[in-house]
C-alpha positions, 0 to 999 in steps of 0.5 A: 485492463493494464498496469498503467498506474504508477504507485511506490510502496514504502518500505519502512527500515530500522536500524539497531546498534550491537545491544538492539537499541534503534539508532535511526529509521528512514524509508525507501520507496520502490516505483511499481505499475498497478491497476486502480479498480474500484473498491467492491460494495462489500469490501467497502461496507464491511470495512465501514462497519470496522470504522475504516473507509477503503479509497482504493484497490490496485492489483499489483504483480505479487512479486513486487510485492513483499508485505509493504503497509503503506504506499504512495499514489498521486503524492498521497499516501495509503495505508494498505488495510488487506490484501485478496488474493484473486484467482489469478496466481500471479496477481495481489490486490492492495485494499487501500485507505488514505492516511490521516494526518499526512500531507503530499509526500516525495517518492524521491 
């Protein structure tokens, strides 16, 4: 199986002014290559029981990785509910759910 998806993690940046009020927010995405699996029967089902439904798994290379709750994929964006870490040490895989509420969105 090959990194052949292409997804952008959101990165979620807020900025506080000399006393630490929030002066403005935005977000920046970083383009990385993923390999879309299916989400596993127990994985989806245990996550069901919790009100939440699992669409999609990515295993990413863990150094792209640095703690991102949302991505974006096929201008739609995820929320990334878990992380696994599989046997392989240099591998991550993003347990996703599509995000409510939000429509196509820009990876510019």
């Amino acid at each position: 199986m090959e990194y052949q998806e292409i997804i952008y993690l959101v990165n979620k940046v807020v900025e506080d002014d000399d006393i630490g009020n929030n002066t403005s927010s935005f977000e920046t995405t970083t383009k990385i290559y993923a390999k879309k699996q299916s989400v596993r029967t127990n994985e989806y089902y245990s996550a069901v029981e919790t009100g939440i439904t699992p669409s999609y798994e990515f295993v990413v290379k863990r150094l792209d990785y640095n703690g991102q709750s949302e991505l974006n994929y096929n201008n739609q964006r995820f929320s990334i509910i878990r992380t696994v870490d599989p046997k392989n040490k240099f591998d991550i895989v993003l347990v996703c759910t599509r995000k409510i509420g939000v429509n196509e969105v820009s990876n510019v």
